[in-house]
N, C-alpha and C positions, 0 to 999 in steps of 0.2 A: 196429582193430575197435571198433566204440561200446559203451561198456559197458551189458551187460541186454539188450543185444536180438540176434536170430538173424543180421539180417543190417545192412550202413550203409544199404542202399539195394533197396529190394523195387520193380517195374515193374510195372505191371497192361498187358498188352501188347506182345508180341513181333511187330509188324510195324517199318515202317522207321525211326521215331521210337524204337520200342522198343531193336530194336537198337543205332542209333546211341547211344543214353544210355547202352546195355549198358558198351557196346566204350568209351567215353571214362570212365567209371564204373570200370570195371580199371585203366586207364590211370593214375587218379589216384586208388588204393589203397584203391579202397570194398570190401568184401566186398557181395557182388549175387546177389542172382536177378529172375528175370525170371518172369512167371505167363503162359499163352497156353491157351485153351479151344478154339480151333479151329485152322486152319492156322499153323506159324511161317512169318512173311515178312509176314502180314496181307495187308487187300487188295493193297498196289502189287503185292508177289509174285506172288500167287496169281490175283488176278482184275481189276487192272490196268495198272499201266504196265508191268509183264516179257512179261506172254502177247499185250497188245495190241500193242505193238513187234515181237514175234515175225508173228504175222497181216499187221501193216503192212508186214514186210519182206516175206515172201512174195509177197502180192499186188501189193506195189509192184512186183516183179520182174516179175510175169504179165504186168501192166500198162505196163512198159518195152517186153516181148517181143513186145506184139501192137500197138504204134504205131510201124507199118508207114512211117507217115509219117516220124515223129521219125527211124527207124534208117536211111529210104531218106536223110534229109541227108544223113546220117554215110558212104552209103556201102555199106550193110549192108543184106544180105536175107534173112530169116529163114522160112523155110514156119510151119505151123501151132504154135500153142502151146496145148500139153494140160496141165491141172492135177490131182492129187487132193485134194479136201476135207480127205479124213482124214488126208492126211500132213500137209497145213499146219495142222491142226487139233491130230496130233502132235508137229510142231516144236515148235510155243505147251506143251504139254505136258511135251514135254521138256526147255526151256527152264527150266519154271516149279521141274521136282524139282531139274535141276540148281543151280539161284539158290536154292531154298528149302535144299537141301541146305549149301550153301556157307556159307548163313546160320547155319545151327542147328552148323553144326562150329566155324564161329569161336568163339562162345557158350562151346561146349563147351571147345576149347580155352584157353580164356583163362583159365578156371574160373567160368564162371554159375553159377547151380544154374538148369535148366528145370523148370518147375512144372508141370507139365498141370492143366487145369481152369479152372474161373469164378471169378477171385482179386472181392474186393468188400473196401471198408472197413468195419472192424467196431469204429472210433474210433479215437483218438486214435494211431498211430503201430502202428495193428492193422492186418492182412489176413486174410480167410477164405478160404479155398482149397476149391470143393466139385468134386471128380470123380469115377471111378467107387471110388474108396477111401473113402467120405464125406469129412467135411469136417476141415480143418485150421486152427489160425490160425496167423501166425507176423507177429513181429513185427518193424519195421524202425524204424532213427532217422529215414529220409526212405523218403516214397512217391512215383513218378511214375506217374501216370494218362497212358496211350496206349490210349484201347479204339481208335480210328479212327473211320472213317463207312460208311456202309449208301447206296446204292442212294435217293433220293427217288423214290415211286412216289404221282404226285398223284390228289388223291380221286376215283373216277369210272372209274380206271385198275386193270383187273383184270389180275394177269400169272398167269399158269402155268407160266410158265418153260418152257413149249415156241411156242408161239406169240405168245405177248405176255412178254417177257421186260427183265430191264436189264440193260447190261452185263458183269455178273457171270456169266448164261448166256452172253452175245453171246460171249465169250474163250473157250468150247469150242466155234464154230463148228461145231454139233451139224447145222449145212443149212445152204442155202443157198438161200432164199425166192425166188420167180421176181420178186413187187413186196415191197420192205419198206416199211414206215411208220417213218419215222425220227423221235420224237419230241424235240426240243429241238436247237438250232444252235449249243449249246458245242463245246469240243475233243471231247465224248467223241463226240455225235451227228458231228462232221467227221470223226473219223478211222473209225468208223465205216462212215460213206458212202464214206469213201474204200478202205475194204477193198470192202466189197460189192458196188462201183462197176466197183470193177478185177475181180472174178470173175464178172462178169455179172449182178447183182440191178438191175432197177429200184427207183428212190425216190421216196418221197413225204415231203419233209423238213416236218415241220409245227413254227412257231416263234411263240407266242404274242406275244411283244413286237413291236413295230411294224418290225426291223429283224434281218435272220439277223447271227448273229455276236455279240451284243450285248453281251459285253465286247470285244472286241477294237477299238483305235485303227480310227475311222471309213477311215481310207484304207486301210492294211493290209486291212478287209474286204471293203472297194467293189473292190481288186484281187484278194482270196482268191476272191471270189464267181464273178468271170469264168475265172477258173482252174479253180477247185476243181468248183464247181456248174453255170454253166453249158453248157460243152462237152459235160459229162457225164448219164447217165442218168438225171439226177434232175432231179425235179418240187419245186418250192417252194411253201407255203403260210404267209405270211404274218401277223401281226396276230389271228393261228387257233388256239384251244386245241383240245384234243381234251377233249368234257366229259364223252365215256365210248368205255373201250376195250371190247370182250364177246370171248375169246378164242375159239378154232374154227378151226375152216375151213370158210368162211373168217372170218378175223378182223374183226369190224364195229366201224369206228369213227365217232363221231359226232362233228360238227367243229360249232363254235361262235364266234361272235366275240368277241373277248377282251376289246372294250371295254362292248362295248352286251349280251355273253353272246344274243346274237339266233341262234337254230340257223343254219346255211347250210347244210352236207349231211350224207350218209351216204357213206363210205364201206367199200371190201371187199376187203383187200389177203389175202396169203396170209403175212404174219407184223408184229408192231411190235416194236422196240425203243425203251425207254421209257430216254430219256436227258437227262433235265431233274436233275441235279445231287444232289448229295448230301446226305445230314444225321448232324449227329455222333450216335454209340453210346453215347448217354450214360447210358440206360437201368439199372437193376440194380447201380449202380457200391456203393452204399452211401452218396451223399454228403451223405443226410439226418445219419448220426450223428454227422458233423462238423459239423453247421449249412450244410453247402452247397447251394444251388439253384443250379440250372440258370438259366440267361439265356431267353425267350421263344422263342429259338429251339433249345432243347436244347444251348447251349454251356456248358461249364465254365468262368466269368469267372478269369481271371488277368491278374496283372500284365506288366509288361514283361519281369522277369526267372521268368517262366513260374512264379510263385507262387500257388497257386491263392486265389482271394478269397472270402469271407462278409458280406455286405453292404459291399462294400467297404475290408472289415481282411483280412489277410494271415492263411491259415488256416498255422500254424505246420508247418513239414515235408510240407507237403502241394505237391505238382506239377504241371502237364497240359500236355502238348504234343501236336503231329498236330492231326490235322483236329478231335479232340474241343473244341478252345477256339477254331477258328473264323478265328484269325487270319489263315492264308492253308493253304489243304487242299491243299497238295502235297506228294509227300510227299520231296522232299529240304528242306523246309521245316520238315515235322517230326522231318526227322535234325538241320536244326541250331538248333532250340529243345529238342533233346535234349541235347546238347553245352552249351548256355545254361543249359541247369535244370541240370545236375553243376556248371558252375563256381562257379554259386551257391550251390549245396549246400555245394560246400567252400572257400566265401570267397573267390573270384574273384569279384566285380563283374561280370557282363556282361550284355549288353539283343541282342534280333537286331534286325539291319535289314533289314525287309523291302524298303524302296524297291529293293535291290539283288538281290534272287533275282529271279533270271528264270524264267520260265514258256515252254514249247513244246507247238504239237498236231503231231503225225508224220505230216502229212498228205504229200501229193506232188503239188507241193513244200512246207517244211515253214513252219510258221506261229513266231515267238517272239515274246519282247519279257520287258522289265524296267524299273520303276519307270512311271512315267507314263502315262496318255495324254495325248492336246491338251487333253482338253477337265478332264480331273480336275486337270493343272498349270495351266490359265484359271482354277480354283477356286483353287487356291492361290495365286496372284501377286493374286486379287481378293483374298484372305483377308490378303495379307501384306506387297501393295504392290508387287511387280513386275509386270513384262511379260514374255509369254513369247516364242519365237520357234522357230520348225520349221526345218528342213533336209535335202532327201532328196535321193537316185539311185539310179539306178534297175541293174535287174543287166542290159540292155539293154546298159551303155555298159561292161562290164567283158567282160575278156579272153577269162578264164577260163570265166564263163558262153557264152560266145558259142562257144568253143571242143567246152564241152558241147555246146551246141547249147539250150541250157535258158536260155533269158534273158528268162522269165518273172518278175517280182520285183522290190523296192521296199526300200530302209533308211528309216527316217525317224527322225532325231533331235530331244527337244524339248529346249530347253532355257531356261535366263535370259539373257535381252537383256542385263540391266546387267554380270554378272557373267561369263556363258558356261556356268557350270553345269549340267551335262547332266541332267535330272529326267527322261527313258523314250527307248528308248530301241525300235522295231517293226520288227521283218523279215520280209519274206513272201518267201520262194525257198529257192532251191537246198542243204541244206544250214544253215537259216538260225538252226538249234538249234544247232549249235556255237559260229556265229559270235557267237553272244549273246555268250557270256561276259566278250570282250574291252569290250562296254560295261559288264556289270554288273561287271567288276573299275575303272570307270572311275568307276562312280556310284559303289560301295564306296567309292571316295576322294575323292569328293567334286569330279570333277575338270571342269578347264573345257574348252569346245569349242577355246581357241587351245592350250590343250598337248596334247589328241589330234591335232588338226590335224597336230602335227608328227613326230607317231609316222612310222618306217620300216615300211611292208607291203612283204611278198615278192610281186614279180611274176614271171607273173600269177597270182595268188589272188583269191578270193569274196572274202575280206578289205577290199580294196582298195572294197568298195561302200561300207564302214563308212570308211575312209582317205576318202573322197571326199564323203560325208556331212558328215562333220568337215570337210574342205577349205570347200565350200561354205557353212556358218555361218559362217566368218569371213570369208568374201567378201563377204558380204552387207551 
């Protein structure tokens, strides 16, 4: 225990970053607590990645049940399929007590202390705790900052949270709008479409940059798009902001062009979901009595080893991981920059590396990838003096898809020409969130396409895209 102070290690934030610091924080003999004002779990729990997966599974199913087509391959005839809103509405619900529940007992058992209330810095190795007890301070040798991120609702854009809402409503599928306005063509707005799609909602996807998908590896999307979007009930608009939403019924949206801002129409859906990305909670934190500012875009600047920064010096036991610094807002990303700011805390040396966390949207079929695109490692090999080189195949030529009957789908690996080093690593199909990992354990090492090449897959397995991927680079 540090001498003079309450606790080794105080957290401003109890979602998944928060936790994961919690739990590896006991492990290596801090006395801890954790401070949380609103839900424990934070968003992933409560109003993202737990209740959205729940929604996805559901509908994905409805969605299986009524492509009469896909099941007549197989064989299989099924009559009508009938759904209730509110039970899938309740699944997502009770999915979310039981994970938050599971959450807040680890904590407890390990020995946390949970804080309730609005924890803030109040200097130098201070926190202020105000809830409905008034306010407390207590004091810690190190602080980590997890508040998370809020919902971006751009200017112009009025929500109500019953008709023009973001995500955070979308997750209690409180209706089911007969047209939705789907604002933004990230993961959140795809999986999205892809709930609403499978229960019956028409779409009007509206996507301001010149191209839907607009992180995702140009191929990955050029194939998600004829899968994902075009078969289905949804309408595209392009190159289009919405420069004002007016909630109602019906809901009027004004569409504008994104480059030249020249109006082009009006129109009149019966609900929008506003799903143009996030921005961190940086707000109210206290980081003025430290001397800390926030970065232009409301992030808390830190270093590599999640130290938080003041003009560029190292503010002394101070911490920020999760979405509030910006690095990469996932949130298994902010469990393991949580694990990275403890080792550092107590003299382990460690840095994360993002090149290797993969990223997935749960669409159907699922969208991943890790490290790279083509064209961001074209930057690099310019920047460094290599050449890069691609390698893909397709889930067309694999056993196991085929078997499914789902052989929709694409791996593409990039990697270095001179060396073989695998820098990203895009999967669009079946399942294609699992199958990440065996790349990002291969970028973790740094490894080249001739020693994947010779890895043994189990046939027939989806694997075997990725085995064949890697074949193909060294043929080449």
């Amino acid at each position: 225990m540090s001498q003079g102070f309450d606790y080794d290690l105080v957290i401003i934030g109890a979602g998944v970053g928060g936790h994961g610091a919690a739990l590896h924080a006991v492990s290596c003999g801090l006395k801890t607590a954790i401070i949380e004002a609103a839900d424990m779990g934070g968003t992933c729990v409560n109003r993202g990645c737990i209740p959205s997966k729940a929604l996805l599974a559901a509908s994905g199913r409805v969605r299986e049940l009524r492509d009469a087509h896909h099941l007549k391959s197989l064989g299989i005839q099924v009559g009508s399929v009938e759904f209730d809103r509110q039970a899938i509405a309740n699944h997502a619900d009770n999915l979310v007590s039981k994970i938050q529940g599971d959450l807040t007992n680890s904590l407890k058992r390990l020995g946390v202390d949970i804080i309730r209330g609005w924890g803030k810095i109040a200097g130098a190795q201070k926190v202020t705790v105000s809830g409905d007890g008034g306010e407390k301070t207590i004091t810690a040798k190190d602080i980590i900052l997890s508040p998370g991120s809020i919902p971006f609702v751009p200017p112009g854009i009025e929500v109500d949270g019953k008709t023009v809402f973001t995500s955070d409503q979308g997750v209690k599928l409180e209706s089911l709008p007969n047209w939705v306005a789907i604002i933004g063509s990230g993961y959140i707005g795809l999986e999205f479409s892809d709930i609403y799609s499978a229960l019956g909602c028409e779409i009007t996807m509206i996507e301001a940059l010149d191209q839907l998908m607009p992180g995702f590896d140009r191929d990955i999307a050029k194939l998600a798009e004829r899968v994902l979007i075009t078969p289905r009930d949804i309408e595209t608009k392009v190159g289009i902001y919405a420069k004002k939403v007016i909630p109602g019924s019906p809901v009027v949206i004004e569409l504008a062009d994104f480059k030249t801002k020249e109006d082009l129409d009006v129109i009149e859906v019966d609900a929008c979901l506003v799903a143009t990305g996030r921005i961190p909670a940086t707000k109210n934190l206290g980081l003025e009595s430290v001397g800390v500012e926030v970065d232009r875009r409301n992030f808390i600047p830190v270093d590599d080893r999640m130290a938080v920064l003041s003009a560029g010096e190292i503010v002394p036991h101070l911490w920020a991981i999760g979405d509030a610094n910006g690095k990469m807002m996932l949130a298994h990303a902010a469990s393991a920059q949580g694990i990275v700011a403890v080792d550092n805390i107590v003299g382990r040396e460690r840095t994360v590396d993002y090149r290797s966390i993969p990223a997935a949207a749960f669409t159907h079929p699922e969208v991943s990838y890790v490290g790279l695109t083509e064209t961001a490692a074209k930057d690099l090999g310019q920047a460094e003096g290599f050449e890069i080189a691609t390698s893909k195949s397709y889930f067309k030529g694999n056993s196991k898809a085929l078997a499914e009957n789902e052989a929709d789908g694409i791996a593409k690996v990039v990697y270095r020409k001179d060396t073989g080093e695998v820098l990203g690593v895009h999967i669009f199909g079946l399942h294609a969130s699992d199958l990440i990992h065996e790349a990002s354990a291969a970028i973790a090492n740094r490894q080249s396409v001739q020693s994947l090449a010779h890895l043994v897959h189990a046939h027939p397995t989806l694997s075997e895209v990725l085995d064949e991927a890697y074949k193909r680079a060294i043929a080449i």
